[in-house]
N, C-alpha and C positions, 0 to 999 in steps of 0.2 A: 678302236675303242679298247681301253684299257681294263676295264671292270670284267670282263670274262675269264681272262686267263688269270687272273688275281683271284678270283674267286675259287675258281679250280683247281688252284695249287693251295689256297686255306682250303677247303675242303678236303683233298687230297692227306694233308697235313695233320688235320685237328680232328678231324668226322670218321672217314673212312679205313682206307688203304693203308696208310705208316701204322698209325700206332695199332691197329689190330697184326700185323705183321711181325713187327718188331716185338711185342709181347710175347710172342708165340715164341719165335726165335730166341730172343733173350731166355726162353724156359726151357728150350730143348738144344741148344748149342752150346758148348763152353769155349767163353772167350769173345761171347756177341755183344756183349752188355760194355766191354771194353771200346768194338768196334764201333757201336754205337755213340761212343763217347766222343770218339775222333774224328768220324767221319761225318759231312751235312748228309742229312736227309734227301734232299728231293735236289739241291741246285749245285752242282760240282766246283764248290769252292775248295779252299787250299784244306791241306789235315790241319784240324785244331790239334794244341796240344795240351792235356787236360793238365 
C-alpha cells in the first residue's frame, strides 16, 4: 500500500520535523537559509540551482 509512506513524508514535511528544524537553524546559523535553498529537504535529489 501506498498511502502510508506518503503520508509520513507530508507529515514529516508540512506538520512536524523540517520546518520546526529548519526555522531554528536558519535563525542560529549563518549561511542555512542559503543551504536550504539548494538543497531537497527529505528525498536526495540533485542540488537545485537558485
Amino acid at each position: 500500500m501506498l498511502l502510508p509512506p506518503v503520508l509520513m513524508a507530508w507529515l514529516l514535511m508540512k506538520v512536524s520535523g523540517v520546518p520546526l528544524v529548519e526555522a531554528e537553524s536558519a535563525k542560529k546559523r549563518a549561511g542555512y537559509a542559503d543551504y536550504m535553498r539548494s538543497t531537497s529537504a527529505l528525498i536526495p535529489w540533485p542540488p537545485r540551482h537558485p
